[in-house]
DRENPA-3360 file (N, C-alpha, C; in nm, 2 decimals, always signed):
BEGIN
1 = XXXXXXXX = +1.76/+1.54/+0.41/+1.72/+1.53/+0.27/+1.58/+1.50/+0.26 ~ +1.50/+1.57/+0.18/+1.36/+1.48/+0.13/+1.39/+1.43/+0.01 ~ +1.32/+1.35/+0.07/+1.31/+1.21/-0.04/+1.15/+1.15/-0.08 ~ +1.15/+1.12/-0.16/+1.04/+1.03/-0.19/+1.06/+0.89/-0.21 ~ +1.02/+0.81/-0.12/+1.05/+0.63/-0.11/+1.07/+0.62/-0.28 ~ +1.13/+0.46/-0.26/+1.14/+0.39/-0.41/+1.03/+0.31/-0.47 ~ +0.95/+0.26/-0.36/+0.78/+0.25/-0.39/+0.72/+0.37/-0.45 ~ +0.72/+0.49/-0.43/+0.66/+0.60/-0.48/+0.73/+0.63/-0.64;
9 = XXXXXXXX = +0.82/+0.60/-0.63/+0.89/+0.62/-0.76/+0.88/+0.50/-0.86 ~ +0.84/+0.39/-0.82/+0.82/+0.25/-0.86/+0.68/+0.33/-0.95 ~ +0.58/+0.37/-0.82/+0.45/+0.39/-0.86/+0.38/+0.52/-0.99 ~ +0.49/+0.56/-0.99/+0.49/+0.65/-1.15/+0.55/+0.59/-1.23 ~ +0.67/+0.48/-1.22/+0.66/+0.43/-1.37/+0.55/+0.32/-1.42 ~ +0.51/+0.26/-1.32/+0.41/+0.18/-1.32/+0.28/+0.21/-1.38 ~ +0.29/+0.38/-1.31/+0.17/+0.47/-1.39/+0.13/+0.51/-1.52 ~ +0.29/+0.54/-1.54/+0.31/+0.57/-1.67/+0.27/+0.45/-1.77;
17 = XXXXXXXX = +0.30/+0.33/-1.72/+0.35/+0.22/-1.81/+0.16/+0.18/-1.86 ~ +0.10/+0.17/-1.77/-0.04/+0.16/-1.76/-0.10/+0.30/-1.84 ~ -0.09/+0.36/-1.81/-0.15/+0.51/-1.90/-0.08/+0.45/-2.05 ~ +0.07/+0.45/-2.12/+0.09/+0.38/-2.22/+0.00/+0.28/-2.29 ~ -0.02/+0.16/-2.21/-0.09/+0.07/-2.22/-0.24/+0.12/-2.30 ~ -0.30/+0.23/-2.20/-0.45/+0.23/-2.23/-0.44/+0.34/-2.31 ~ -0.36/+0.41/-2.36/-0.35/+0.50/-2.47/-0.34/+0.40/-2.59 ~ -0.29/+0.30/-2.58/-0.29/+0.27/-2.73/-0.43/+0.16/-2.73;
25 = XXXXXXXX = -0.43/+0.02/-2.65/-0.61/-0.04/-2.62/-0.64/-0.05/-2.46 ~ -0.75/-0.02/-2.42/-0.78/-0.05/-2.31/-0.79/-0.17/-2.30 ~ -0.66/-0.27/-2.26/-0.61/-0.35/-2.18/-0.55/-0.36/-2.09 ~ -0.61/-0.42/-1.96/-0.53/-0.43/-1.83/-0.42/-0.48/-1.85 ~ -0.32/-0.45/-1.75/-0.20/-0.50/-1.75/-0.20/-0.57/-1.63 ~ -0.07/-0.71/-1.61/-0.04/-0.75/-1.48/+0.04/-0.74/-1.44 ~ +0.06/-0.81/-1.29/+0.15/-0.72/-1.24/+0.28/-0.80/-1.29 ~ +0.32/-0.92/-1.36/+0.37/-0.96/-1.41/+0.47/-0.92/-1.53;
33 = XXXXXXXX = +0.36/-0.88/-1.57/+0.39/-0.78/-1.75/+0.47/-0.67/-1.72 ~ +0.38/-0.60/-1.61/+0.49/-0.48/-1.57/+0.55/-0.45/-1.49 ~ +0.60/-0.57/-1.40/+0.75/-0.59/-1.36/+0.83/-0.60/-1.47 ~ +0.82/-0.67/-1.56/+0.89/-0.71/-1.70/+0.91/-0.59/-1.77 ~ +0.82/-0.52/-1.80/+0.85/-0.37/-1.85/+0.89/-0.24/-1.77 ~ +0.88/-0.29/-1.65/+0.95/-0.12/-1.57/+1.05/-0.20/-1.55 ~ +1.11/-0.32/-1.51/+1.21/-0.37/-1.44/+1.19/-0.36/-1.30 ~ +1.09/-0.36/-1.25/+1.10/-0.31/-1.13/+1.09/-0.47/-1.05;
41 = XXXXXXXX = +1.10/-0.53/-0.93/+1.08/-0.65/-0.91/+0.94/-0.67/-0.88 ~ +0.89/-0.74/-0.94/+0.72/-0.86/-0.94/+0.67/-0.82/-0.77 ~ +0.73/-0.84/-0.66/+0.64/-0.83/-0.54/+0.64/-0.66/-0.52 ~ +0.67/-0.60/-0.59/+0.70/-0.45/-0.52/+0.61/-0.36/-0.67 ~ +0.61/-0.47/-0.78/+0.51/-0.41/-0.82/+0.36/-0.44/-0.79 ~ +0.34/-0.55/-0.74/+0.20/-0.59/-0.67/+0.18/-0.51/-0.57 ~ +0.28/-0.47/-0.41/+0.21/-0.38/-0.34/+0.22/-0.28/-0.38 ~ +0.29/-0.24/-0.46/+0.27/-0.08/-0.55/+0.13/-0.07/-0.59;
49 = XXXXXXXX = +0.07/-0.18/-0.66/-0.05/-0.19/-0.72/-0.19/-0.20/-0.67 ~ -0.18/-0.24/-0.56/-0.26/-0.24/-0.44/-0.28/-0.13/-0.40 ~ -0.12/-0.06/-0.37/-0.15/+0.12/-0.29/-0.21/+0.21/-0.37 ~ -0.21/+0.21/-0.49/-0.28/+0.28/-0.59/-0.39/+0.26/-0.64 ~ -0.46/+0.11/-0.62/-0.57/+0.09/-0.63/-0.66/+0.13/-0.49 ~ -0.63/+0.12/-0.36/-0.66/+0.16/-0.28/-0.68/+0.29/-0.25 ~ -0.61/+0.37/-0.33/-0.62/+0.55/-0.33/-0.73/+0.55/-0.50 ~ -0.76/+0.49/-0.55/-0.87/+0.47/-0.62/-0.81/+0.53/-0.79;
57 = XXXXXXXX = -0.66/+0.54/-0.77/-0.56/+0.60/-0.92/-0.62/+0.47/-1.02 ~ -0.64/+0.33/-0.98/-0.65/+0.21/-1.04/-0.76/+0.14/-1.01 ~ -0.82/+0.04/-1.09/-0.92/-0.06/-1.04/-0.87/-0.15/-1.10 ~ -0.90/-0.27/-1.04/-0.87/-0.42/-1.06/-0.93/-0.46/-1.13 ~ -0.90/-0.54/-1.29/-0.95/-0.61/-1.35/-0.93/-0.75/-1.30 ~ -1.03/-0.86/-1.24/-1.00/-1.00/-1.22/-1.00/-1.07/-1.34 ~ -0.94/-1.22/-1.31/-1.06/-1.31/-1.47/-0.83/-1.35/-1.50 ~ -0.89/-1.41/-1.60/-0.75/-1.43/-1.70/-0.66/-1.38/-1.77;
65 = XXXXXXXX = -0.78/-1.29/-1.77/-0.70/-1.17/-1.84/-0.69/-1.05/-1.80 ~ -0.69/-1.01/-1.66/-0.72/-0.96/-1.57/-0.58/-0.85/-1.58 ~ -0.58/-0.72/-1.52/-0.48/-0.67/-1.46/-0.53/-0.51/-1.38 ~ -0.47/-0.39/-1.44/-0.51/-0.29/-1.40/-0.49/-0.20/-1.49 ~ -0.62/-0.13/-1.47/-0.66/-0.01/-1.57/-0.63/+0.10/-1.47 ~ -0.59/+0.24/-1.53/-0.66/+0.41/-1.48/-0.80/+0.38/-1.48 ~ -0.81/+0.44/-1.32/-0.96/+0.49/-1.26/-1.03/+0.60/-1.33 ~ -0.93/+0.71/-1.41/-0.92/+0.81/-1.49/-0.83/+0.83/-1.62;
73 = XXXXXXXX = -0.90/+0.94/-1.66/-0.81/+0.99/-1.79/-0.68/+1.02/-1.74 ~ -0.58/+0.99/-1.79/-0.41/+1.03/-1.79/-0.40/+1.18/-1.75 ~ -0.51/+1.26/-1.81/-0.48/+1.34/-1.79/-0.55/+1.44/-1.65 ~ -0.63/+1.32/-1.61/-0.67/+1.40/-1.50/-0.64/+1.35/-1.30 ~ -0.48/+1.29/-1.40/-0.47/+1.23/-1.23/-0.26/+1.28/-1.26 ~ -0.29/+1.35/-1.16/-0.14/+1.42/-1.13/+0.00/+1.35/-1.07 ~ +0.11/+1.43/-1.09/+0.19/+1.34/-0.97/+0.16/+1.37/-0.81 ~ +0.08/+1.47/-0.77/+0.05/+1.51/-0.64/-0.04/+1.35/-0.66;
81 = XXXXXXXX = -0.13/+1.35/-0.72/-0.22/+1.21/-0.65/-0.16/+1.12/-0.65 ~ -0.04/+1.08/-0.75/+0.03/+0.98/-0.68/+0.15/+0.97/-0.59 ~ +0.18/+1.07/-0.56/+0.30/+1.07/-0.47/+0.19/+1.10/-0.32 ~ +0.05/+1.14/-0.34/+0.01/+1.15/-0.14/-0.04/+0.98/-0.15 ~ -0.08/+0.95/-0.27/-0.14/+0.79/-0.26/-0.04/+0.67/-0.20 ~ +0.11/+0.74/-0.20/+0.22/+0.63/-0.16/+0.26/+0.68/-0.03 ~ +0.28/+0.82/+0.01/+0.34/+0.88/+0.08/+0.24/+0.99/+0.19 ~ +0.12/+0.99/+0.15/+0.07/+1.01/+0.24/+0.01/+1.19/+0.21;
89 = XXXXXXXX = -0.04/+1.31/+0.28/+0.00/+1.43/+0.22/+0.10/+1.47/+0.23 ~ +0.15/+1.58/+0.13/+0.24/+1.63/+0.17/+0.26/+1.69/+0.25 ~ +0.35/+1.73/+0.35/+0.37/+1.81/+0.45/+0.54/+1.81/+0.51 ~ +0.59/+1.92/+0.47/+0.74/+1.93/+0.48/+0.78/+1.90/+0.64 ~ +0.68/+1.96/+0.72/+0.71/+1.99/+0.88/+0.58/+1.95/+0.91 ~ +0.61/+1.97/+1.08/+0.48/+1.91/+1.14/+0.39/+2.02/+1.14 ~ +0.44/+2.11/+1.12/+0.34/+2.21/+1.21/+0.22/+2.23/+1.03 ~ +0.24/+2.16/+0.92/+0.16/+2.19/+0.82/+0.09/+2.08/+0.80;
97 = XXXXXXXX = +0.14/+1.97/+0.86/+0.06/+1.87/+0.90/-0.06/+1.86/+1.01 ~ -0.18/+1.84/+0.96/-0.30/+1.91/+1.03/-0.34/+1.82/+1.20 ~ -0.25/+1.72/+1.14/-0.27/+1.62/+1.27/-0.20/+1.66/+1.41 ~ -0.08/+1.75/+1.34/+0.03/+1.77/+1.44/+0.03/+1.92/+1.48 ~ +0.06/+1.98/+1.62/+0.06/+2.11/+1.60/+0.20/+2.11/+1.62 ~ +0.24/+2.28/+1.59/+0.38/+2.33/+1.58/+0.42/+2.34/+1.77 ~ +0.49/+2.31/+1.81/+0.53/+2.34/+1.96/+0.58/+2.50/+1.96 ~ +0.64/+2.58/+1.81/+0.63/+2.73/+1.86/+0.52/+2.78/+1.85;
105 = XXXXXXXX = +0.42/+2.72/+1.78/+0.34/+2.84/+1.73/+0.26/+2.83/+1.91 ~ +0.29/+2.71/+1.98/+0.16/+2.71/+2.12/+0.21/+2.81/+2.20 ~ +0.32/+2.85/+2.22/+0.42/+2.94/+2.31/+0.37/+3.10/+2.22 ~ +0.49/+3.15/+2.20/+0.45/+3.28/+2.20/+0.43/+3.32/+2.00 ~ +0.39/+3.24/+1.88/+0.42/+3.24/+1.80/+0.51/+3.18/+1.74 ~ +0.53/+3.12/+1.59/+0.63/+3.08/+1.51/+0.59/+3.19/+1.38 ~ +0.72/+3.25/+1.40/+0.80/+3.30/+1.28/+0.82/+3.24/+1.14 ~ +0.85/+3.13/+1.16/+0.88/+3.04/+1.03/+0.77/+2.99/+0.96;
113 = XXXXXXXX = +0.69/+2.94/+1.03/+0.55/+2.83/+0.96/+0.47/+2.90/+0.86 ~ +0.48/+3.03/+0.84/+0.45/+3.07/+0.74/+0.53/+3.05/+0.65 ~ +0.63/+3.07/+0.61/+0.75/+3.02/+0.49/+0.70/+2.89/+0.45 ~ +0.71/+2.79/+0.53/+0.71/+2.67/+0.52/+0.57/+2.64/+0.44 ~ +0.47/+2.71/+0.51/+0.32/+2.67/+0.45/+0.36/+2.78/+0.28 ~ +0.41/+2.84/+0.26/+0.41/+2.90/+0.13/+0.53/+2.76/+0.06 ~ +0.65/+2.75/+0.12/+0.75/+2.63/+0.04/+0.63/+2.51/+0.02 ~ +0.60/+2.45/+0.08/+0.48/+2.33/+0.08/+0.40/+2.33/-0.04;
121 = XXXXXXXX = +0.32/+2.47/-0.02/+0.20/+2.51/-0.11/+0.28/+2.48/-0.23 ~ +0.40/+2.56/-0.26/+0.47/+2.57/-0.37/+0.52/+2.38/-0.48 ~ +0.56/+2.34/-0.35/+0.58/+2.18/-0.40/+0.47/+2.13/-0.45 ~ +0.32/+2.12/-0.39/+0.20/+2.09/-0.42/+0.17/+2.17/-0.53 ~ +0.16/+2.26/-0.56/+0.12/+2.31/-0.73/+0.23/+2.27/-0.80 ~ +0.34/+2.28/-0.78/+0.44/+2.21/-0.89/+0.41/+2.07/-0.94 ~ +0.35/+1.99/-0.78/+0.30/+1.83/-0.80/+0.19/+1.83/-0.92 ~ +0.15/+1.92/-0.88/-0.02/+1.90/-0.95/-0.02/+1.97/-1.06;
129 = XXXXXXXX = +0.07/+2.02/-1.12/+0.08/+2.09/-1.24/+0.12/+1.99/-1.31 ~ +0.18/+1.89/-1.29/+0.22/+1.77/-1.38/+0.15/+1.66/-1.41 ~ +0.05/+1.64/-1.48/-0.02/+1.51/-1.53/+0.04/+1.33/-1.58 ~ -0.08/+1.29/-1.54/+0.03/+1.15/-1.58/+0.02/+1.13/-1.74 ~ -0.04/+1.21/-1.81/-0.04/+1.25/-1.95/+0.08/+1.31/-2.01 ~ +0.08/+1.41/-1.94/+0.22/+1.47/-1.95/+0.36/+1.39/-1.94 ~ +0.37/+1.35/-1.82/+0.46/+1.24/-1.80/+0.46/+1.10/-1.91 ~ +0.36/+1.08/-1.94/+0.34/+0.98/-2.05/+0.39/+1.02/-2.21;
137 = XXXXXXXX = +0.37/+1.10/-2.26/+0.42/+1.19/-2.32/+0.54/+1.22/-2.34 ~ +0.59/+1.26/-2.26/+0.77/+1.32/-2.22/+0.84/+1.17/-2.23 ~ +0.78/+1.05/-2.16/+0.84/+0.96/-2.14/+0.91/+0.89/-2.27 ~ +0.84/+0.92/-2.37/+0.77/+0.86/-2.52/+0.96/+0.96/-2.58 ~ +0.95/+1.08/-2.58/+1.05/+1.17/-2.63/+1.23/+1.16/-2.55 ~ +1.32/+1.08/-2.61/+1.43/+1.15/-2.54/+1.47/+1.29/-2.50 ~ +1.50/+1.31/-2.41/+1.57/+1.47/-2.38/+1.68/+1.47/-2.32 ~ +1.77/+1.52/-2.30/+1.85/+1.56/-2.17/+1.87/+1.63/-2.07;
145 = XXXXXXXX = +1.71/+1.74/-2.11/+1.66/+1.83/-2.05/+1.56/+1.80/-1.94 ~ +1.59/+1.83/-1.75/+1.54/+1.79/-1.71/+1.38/+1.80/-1.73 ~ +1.26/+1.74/-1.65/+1.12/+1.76/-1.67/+1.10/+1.88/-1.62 ~ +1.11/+1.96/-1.53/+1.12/+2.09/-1.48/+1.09/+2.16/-1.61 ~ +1.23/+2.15/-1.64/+1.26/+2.27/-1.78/+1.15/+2.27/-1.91 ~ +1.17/+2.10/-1.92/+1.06/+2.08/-2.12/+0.96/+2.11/-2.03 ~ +0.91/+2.09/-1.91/+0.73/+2.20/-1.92/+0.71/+2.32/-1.88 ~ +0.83/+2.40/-1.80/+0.85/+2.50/-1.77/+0.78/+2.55/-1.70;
153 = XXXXXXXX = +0.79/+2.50/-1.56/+0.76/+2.50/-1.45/+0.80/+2.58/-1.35 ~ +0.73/+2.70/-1.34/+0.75/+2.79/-1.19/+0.69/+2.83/-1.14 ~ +0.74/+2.82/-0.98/+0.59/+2.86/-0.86/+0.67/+2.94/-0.77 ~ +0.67/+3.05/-0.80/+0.70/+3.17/-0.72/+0.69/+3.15/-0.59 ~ +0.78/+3.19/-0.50/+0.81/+3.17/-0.38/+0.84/+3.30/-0.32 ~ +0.75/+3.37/-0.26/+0.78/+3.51/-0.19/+0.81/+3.52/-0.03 ~ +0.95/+3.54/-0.01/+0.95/+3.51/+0.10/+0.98/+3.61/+0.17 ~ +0.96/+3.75/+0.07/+0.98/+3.85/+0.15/+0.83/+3.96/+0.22;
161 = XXXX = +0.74/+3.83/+0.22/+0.62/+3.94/+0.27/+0.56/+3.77/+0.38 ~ +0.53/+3.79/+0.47/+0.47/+3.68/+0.55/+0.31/+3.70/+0.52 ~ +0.27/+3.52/+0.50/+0.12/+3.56/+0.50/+0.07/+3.46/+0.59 ~ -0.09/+3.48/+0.60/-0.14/+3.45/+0.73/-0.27/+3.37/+0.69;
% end
């Protein structure tokens, strides 16, 4: 199964909650406030808030009234930046992971790694077609309709021609 950790998922509502925040005044939030507003628990929203500030989505306000702002406009930081900011890049298999090579492709070729590098690519534009604007937005509107659908999202997947 892929999955995305529950830190990673922590870390978009947290995103959200903070894009909220500075849509209405730019006021930091803490990590206090929004544990209380995502529900999510107090210590898992601070290393959440750290990993995000460290991939540079956040900056630290100190002082008393201190918390965390967007590094950027809502609308120009995606779920791809936050989901590689917790989880690293994406990469389905090793062999699209740049660190790793494929063990077929060193032998006589891999057949497959092409598909994979088109499914991948495909996840990554779907990631990055979604803004934390967007998501802020949607969050605001009840639906029953998943997020897929209300933005109508498709990334063609050809998997009947191999590319290179």
């Amino acid at each position: 199964m892929i999955k995305i950790t529950k830190e990673t998922d922590y870390a978009v509502l947290l995103m959200v909650e903070i894009a909220k925040q500075q849509n209405e005044e730019a006021k930091p939030l803490n990590a206090a406030v929004l544990a209380e507003r995502s529900r999510v628990p107090q210590n898992m929203v601070s290393k959440t808030l750290k990993s995000l500030a460290q991939a540079n989505l956040l900056c630290s306000v100190r002082g008393a009234y201190g918390g965390y702002l967007l590094n950027n406009d809502a609308n120009s930081i995606t779920m791809q930046a936050i989901v590689e900011a917790l989880e690293g890049p994406i990469a389905l298999t090793e062999c699209i992971d740049e660190e790793h090579s494929c063990c077929a492709a060193d032998k006589e070729g891999c057949n497959i790694s092409p598909y994979w590098h088109q499914i991948n690519q495909a996840i990554c534009s779907a990631l990055s077609s979604i803004s934390l604007e967007v998501l802020m937005q949607q969050s605001s509107v009840p639906s029953s309709a998943p997020l897929v659908q209300q933005l109508d999202i498709s990334v063609p997947i050809n998997l009947s021609q191999r590319q290179n």
